[in-house]
C-alpha positions as CSV (number, residue, x, y, z in Angstrom):
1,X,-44.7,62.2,-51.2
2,X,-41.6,61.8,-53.6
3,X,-40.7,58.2,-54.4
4,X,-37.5,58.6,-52.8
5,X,-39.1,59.3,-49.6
6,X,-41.5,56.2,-50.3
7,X,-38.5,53.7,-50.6
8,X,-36.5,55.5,-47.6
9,X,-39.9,54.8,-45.6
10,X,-40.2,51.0,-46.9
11,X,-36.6,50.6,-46.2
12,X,-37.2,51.9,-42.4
13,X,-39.6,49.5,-42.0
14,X,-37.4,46.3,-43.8
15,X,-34.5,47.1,-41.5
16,X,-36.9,47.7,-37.8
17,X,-38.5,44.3,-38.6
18,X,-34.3,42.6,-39.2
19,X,-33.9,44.6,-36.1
20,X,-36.7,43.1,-34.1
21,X,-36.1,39.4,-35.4
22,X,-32.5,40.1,-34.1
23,X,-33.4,41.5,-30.8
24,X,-35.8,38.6,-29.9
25,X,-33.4,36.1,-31.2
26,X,-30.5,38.1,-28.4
27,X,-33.2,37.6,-25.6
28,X,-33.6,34.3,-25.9
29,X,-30.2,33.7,-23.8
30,X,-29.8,35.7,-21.0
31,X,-25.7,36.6,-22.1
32,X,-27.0,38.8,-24.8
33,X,-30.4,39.9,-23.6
34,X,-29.2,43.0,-22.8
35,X,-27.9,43.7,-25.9
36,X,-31.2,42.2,-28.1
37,X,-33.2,44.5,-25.5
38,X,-31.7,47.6,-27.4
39,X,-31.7,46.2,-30.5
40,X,-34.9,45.9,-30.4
41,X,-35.5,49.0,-29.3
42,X,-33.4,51.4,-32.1
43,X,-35.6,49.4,-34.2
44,X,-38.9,50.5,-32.3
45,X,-37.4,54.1,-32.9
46,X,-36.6,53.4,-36.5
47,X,-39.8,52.4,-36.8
48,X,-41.5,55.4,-35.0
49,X,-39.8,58.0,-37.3
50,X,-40.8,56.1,-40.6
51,X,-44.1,55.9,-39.8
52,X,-44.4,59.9,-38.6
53,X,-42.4,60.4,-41.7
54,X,-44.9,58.7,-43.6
55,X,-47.6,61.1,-42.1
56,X,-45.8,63.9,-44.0
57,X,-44.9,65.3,-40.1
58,X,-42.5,67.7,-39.6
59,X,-38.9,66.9,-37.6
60,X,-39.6,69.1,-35.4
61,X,-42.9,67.1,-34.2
62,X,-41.1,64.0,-34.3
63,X,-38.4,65.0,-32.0
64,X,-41.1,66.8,-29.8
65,X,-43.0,63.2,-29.6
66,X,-39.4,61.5,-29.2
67,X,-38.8,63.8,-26.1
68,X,-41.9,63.3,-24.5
69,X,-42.4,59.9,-24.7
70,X,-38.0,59.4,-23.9
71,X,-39.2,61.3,-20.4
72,X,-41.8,59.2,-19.6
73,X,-39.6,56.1,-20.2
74,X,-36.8,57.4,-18.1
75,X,-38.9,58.7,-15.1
76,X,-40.9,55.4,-15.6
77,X,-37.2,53.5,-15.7
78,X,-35.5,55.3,-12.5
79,X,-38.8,55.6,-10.1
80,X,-40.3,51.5,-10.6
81,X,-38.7,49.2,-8.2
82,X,-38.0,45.8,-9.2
83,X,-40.9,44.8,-7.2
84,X,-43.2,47.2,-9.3
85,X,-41.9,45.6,-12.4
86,X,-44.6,43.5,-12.8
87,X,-47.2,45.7,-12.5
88,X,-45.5,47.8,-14.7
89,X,-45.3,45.4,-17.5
90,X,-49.4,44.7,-17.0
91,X,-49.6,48.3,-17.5
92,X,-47.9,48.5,-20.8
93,X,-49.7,45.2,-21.9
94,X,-52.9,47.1,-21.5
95,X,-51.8,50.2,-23.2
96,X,-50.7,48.3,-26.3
97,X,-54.1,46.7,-26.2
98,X,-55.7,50.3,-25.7
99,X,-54.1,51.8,-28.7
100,X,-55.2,48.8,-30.9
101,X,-59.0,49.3,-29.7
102,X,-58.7,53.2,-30.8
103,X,-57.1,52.8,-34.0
104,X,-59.8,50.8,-35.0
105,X,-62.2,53.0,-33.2
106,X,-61.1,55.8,-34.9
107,X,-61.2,54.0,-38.5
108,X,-65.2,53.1,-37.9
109,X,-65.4,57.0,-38.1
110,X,-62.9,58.2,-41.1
111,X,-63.8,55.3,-43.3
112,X,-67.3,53.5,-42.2
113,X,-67.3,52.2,-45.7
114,X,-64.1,50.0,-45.6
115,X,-63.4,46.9,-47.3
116,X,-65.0,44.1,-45.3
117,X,-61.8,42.5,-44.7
118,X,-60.2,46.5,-43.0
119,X,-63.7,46.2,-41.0
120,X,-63.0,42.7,-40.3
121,X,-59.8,43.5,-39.4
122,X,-61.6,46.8,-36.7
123,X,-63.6,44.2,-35.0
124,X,-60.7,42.1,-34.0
125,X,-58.4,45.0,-32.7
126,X,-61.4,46.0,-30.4
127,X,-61.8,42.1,-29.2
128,X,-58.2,41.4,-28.4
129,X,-57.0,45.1,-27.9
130,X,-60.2,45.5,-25.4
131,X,-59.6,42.3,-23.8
132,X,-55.7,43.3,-23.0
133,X,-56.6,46.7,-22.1
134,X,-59.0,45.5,-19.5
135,X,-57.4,42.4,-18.3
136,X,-54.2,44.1,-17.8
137,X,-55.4,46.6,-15.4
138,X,-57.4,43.4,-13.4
139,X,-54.0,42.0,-13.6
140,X,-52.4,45.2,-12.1
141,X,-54.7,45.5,-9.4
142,X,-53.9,41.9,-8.3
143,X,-50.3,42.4,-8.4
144,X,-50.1,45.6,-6.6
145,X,-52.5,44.8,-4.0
146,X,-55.2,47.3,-5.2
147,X,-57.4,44.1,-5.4
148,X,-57.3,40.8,-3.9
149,X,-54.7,38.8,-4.9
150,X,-57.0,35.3,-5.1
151,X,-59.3,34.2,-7.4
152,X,-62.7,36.1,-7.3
153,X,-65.1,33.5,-9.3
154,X,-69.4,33.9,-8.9
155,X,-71.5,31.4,-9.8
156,X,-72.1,30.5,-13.8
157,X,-69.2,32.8,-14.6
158,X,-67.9,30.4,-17.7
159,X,-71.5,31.0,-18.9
160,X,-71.1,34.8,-18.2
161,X,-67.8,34.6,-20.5
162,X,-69.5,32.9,-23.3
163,X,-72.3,35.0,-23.4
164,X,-69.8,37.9,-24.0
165,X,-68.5,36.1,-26.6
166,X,-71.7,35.5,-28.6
167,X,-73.0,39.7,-27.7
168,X,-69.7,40.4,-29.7
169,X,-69.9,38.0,-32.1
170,X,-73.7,38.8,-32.6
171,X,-73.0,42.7,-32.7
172,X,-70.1,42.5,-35.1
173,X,-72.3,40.1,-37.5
174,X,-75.0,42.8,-37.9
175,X,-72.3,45.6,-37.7
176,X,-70.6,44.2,-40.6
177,X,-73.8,43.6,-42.6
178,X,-75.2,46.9,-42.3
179,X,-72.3,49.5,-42.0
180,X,-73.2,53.1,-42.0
181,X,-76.1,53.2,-40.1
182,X,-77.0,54.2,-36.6
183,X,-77.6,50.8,-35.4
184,X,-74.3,50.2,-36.6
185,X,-71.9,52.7,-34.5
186,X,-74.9,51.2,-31.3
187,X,-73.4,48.2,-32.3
188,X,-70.4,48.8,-32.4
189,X,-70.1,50.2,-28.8
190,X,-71.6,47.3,-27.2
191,X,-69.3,45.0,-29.1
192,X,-66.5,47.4,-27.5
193,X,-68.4,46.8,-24.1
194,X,-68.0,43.5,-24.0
195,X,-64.9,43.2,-25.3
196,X,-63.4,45.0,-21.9
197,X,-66.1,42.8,-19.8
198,X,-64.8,39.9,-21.4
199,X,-61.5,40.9,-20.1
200,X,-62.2,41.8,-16.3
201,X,-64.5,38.5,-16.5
202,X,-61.7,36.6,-17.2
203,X,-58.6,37.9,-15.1
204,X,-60.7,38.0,-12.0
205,X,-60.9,34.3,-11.4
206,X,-56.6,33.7,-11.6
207,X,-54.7,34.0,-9.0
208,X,-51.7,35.5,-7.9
209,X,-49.5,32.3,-8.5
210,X,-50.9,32.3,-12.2
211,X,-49.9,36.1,-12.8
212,X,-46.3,34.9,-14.8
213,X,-48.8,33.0,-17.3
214,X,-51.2,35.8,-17.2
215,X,-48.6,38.4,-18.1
216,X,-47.0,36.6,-20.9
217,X,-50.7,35.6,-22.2
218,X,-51.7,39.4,-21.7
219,X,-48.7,40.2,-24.0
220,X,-49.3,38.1,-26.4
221,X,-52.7,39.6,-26.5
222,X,-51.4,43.2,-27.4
223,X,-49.4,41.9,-30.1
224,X,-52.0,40.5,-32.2
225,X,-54.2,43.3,-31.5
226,X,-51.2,45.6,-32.9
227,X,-51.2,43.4,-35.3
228,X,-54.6,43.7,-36.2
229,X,-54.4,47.5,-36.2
230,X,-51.6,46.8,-38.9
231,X,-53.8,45.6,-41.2
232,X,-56.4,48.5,-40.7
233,X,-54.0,51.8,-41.4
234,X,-51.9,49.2,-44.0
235,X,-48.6,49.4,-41.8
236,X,-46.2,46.9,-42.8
237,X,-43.7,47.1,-39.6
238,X,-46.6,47.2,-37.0
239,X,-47.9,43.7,-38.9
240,X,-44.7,42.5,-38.4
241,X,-44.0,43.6,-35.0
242,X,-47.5,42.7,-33.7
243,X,-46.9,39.0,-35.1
244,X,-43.5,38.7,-33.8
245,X,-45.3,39.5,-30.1
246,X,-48.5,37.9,-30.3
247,X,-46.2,34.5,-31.5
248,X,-43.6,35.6,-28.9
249,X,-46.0,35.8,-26.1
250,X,-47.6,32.5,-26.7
251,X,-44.6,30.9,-26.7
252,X,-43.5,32.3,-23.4
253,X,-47.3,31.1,-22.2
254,X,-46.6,27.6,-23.6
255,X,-43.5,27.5,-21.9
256,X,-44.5,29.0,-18.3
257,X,-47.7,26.5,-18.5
258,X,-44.8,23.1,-19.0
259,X,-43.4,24.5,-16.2
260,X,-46.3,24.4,-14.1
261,X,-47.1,21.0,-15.8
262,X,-50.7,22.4,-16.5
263,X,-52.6,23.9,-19.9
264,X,-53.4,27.1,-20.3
265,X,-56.9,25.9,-20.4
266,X,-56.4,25.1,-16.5
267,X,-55.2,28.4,-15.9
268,X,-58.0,30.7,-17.8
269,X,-60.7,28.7,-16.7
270,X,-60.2,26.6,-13.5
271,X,-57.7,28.5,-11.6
272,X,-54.6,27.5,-9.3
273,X,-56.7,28.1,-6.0
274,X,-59.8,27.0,-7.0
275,X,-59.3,23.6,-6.3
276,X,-60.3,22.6,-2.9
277,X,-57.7,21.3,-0.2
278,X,-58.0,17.8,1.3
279,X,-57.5,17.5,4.9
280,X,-54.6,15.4,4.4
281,X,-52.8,18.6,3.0
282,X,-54.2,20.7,5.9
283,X,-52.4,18.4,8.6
284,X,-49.1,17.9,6.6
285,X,-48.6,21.8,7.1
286,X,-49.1,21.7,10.6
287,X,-46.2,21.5,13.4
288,X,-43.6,23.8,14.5
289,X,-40.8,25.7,12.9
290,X,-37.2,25.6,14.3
291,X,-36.4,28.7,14.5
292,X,-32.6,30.0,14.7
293,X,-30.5,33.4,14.6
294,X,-27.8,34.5,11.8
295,X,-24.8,33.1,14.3
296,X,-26.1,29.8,14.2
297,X,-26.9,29.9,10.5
298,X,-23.4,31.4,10.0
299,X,-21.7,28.1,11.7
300,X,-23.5,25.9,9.2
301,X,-22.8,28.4,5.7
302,X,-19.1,28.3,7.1
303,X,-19.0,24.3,6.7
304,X,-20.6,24.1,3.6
305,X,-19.2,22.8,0.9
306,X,-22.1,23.0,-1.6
307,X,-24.6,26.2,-1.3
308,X,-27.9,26.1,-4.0
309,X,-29.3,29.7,-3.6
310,X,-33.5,29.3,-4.3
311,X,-34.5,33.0,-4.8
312,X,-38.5,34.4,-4.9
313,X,-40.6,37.3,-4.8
314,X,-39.6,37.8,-1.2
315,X,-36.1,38.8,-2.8
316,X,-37.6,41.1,-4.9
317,X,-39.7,43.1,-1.8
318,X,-36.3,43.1,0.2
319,X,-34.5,43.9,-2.5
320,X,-31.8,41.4,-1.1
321,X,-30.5,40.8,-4.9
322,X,-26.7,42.5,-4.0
323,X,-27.1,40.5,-0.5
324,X,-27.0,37.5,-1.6
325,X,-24.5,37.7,-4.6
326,X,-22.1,39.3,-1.7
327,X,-22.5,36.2,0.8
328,X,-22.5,33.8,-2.5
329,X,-18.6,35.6,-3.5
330,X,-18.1,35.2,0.4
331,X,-18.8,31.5,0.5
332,X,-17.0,31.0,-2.8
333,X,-14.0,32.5,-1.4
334,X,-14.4,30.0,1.9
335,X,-14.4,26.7,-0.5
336,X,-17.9,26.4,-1.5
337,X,-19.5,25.7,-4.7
338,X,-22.3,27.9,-5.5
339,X,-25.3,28.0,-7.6
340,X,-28.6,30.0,-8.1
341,X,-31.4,27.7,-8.7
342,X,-34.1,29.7,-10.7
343,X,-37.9,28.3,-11.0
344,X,-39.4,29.3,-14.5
345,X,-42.0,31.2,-12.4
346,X,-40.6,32.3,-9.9
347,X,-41.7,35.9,-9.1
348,X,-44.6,37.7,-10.4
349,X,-43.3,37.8,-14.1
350,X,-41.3,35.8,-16.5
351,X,-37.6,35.9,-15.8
352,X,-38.3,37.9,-12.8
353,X,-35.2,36.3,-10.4
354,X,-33.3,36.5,-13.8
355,X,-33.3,40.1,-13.9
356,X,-32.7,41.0,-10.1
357,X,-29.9,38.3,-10.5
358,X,-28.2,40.3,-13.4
359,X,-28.7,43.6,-12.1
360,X,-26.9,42.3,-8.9
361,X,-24.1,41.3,-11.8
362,X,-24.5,37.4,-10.9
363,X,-22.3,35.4,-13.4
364,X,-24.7,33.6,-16.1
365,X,-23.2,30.5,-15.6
366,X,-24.0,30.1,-12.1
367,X,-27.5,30.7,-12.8
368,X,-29.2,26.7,-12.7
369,X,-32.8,26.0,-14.2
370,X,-34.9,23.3,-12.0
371,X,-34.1,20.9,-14.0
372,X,-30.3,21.0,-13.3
373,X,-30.2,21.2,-9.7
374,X,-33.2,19.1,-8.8
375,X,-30.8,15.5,-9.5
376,X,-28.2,16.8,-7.3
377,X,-30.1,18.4,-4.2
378,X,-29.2,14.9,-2.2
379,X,-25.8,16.2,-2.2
380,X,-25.9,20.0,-1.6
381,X,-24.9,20.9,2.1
382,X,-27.0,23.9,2.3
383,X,-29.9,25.5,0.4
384,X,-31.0,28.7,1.0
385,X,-34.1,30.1,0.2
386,X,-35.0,33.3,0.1
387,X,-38.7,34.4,-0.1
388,X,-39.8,31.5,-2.3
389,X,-42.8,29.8,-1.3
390,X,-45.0,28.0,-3.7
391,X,-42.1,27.1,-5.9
392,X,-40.3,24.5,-2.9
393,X,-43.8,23.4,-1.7
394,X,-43.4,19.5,-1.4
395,X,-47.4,19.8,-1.6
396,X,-47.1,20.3,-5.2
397,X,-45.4,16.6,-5.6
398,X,-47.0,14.8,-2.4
399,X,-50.6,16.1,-1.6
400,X,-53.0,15.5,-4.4
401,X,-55.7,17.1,-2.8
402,X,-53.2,20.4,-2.9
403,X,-54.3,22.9,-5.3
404,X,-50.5,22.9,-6.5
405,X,-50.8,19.2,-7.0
406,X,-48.4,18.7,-9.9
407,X,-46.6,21.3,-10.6
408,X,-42.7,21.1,-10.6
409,X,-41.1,22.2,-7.7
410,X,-37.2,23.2,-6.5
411,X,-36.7,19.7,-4.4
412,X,-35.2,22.1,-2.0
413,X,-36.2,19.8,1.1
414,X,-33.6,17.0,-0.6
415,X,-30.8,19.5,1.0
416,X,-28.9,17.8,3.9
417,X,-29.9,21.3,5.5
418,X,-32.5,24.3,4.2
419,X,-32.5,27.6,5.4
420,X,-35.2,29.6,4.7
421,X,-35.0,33.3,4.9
422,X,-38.8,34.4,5.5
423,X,-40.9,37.2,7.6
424,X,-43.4,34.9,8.4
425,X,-44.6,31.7,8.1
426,X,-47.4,33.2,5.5
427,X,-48.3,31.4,2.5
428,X,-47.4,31.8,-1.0
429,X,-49.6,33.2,-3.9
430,X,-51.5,30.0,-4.1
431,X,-52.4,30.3,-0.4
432,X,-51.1,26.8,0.8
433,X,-49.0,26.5,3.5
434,X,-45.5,24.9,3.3
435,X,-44.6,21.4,4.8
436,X,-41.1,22.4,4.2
437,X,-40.7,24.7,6.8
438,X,-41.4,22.5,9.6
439,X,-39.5,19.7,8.3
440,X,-36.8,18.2,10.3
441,X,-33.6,19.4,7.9
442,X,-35.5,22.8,7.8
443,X,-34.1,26.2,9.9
444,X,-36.0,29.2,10.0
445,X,-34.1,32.6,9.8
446,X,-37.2,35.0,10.3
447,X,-37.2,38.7,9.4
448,X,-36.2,41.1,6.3
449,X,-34.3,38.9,3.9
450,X,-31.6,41.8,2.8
451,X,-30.9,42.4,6.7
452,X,-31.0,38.7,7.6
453,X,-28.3,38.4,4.7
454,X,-26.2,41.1,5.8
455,X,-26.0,39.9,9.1
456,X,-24.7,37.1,7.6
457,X,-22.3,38.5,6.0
458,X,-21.0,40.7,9.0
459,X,-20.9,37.1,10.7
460,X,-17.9,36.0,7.9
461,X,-16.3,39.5,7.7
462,X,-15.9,39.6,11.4
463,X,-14.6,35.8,11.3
């Protein structure tokens, strides 16, 4: 390869990692996240083509590769529903972990004789990539319904875990010590054995409400296992774009675990459900829900002054997102101030209600984190909520013998009046039921939340 070709390459990869810097740096505000999305992205394909170019491949491969993999996106892109997003993203999170745990499988066989620190560098690919590969598809079979959403802990499963850990850590030792042998590829497939128990043995015990932390965690996890692959095959942009998502990810886990008010050593290892409810929380839950119809509900929108929209995975499964920015113009247009109140995990992924908010073109600026609205709910007229559960359960800031004891809530049930848009009176992902919807300001509006909201709106139009 010339040397012109050599510094075209390295200047490929200096401009995707400015690119990918830039693109995060965008996605940090939701105004430009759009924008930093593609960013990001021409600097993935930048990327891409210096690295085939590197592998002395042809155009015409790289445009083959580029097709294929374009068509896989766009199918992927137009056939996922918002409510598959999720599970999408686990997907993804476990084939970025996959590829890690080949690359390095497939150096153990072109170079057993590596420097220690490249066969260093294989063992943690197959750890970490292993672990993401295997914990993301636990992770999508919770989320899609494939497997039960709760936790699914046995007895001495910590100790299960740690014994993983030590098999790997054992294996790789004696791996490492005596490469080149038989024993050492026996080795090396158990190490990659427990590596993917590791990961099923630790996603099965979190639950549904914990998937936002998971996800972010699981990403976070396919980074540095790309990043680990970097250092294997010496590529300079996957080093740098590994980093930039494992440190990424664990930011976004930092942040979703403040929001919860818990550590992400309470969420690996003890688990939102686990914790056992105190009859105190079982008879705050009980009474009876007033029940009303879209008429009724309409009289009390139409004198409203102050509207707080709370939005949860129920909004997603409706797909009610276009529903409810149309009654919110409606009720702007009739005097009201409105806002979207937006829990950091709300949803089953980070910046879930975000996303279905902006694709319904919501204005940013209406958009209000927890901590904004919650000082001000004593004087909102109306707050609807729609398909939230966990996330405006007074439980969490009441009941200490909740298994939600603690974490931040919406104070929706400060509202001079709540109405909450549900099909049942089924509990969240944490499997607690909600004082809030038999409280005395509370007024049920059963059924599918987009139709509900349409009715609603027919109820102003015909006005």
């Amino acid at each position: 390869m010339s040397v012109t070709m050599d510094a075209l390459i390295d200047f490929g990869y200096l401009l995707a990692s400015v690119l990918f810097i830039v693109g995060i740096k965008l996605m940090g505000r939701q105004e430009s996240a759009r924008k930093g999305n593609l960013i990001s992205a021409f600097g993935m394909l930048i990327a891409v083509v210096s690295a085939l170019l590197k592998c002395c491949l042809s155009f015409a491969w790289i445009i083959a590769g580029l097709a294929v993999g374009a068509t896989i996106g766009v199918v992927a892109a137009k056939r996922v529903r918002m409510t598959g997003m999720p599970q999408l993203v686990a997907v993804l999170n476990g084939f970025g972990g996959a590829a890690s745990l080949l690359v390095g499988w497939e150096n153990f066989h072109s170079n057993p004789g590596s420097a220690l620190f490249v066969r260093v560098a294989v063992m943690v690919a197959i750890l970490i990539g292993g672990a993401a590969f295997s914990g993301s598809l636990v992770a999508y079979g919770k989320l899609s319904g494939r497997m039960p959403g709760r936790p699914l802990a046995f007895r001495g499963q910590l100790s299960v875990n740690i014994l993983l850990v030590l098999a790997f850590m054992i294996c790789s030792a004696i791996m490492l010590a005596s490469p080149g042998t038989g024993l050492a590829y026996a080795l090396f497939l158990a190490a990659i054995v427990a590596a993917l128990m590791l990961g099923v043995s630790g996603a099965i015990p979190i639950g549904g409400a914990d998937m936002p932390v998971v996800i972010a965690l699981l990403n976070s996890f396919s980074g540095l296992a790309a990043c680990a692959a970097g250092f294997i095959i010496l590529n300079k942009v996957l080093i740098v774009a590994g980093a930039l998502v494992g440190a990424s990810g664990l930011i976004l886990t930092g942040i979703m675990c403040k929001a919860m008010n818990r550590s992400i050593a309470n969420v690996l290892f003890s688990g939102l459900q686990l914790a056992a409810a105190t009859p105190g929380a079982t008879e705050a839950a009980r009474g009876e829900a007033k029940s009303i119809s879209a008429e009724d509900a309409y009289y009390i929108l139409e004198a409203a002054r102050s509207v707080i929209f709370v939005p949860g995975y129920g909004m997603a499964v409706a797909q009610a997102q276009h529903a409810v920015h149309e009654l919110g113009e409606i009720l702007e247009e009739n005097g009201a101030e409105v806002r979207y109140a937006i829990h950091p995990v709300a949803g089953r992924m980070p910046g879930h209600m975000n996303v279905l908010l902006a694709e319904a073109n919501v204005l940013y600026d209406q958009l209000a984190e927890m901590d904004a609205v919650n000082p001000i709910m004593e004087t909102v007229d109306v707050c609807i909520v729609i398909g939230a559960n966990d996330v405006v359960n007074p439980a969490a800031r009441e009941q200490e013998g909740s298994p939600i004891y603690g974490m931040p809530i919406i104070n929706a049930d400060s509202a001079r009046t709540v109405l909450v848009l549900k099909r049942s009176m089924g509990a969240g992902f944490a499997g607690v039921d909600n004082p809030l919807f038999i409280m005395e300001n509370t007024r049920m509006l059963f059924g599918d939340a987009k139709a509900t909201l349409q009715q609603l709106i027919s109820e102003f139009k015909e006005s």
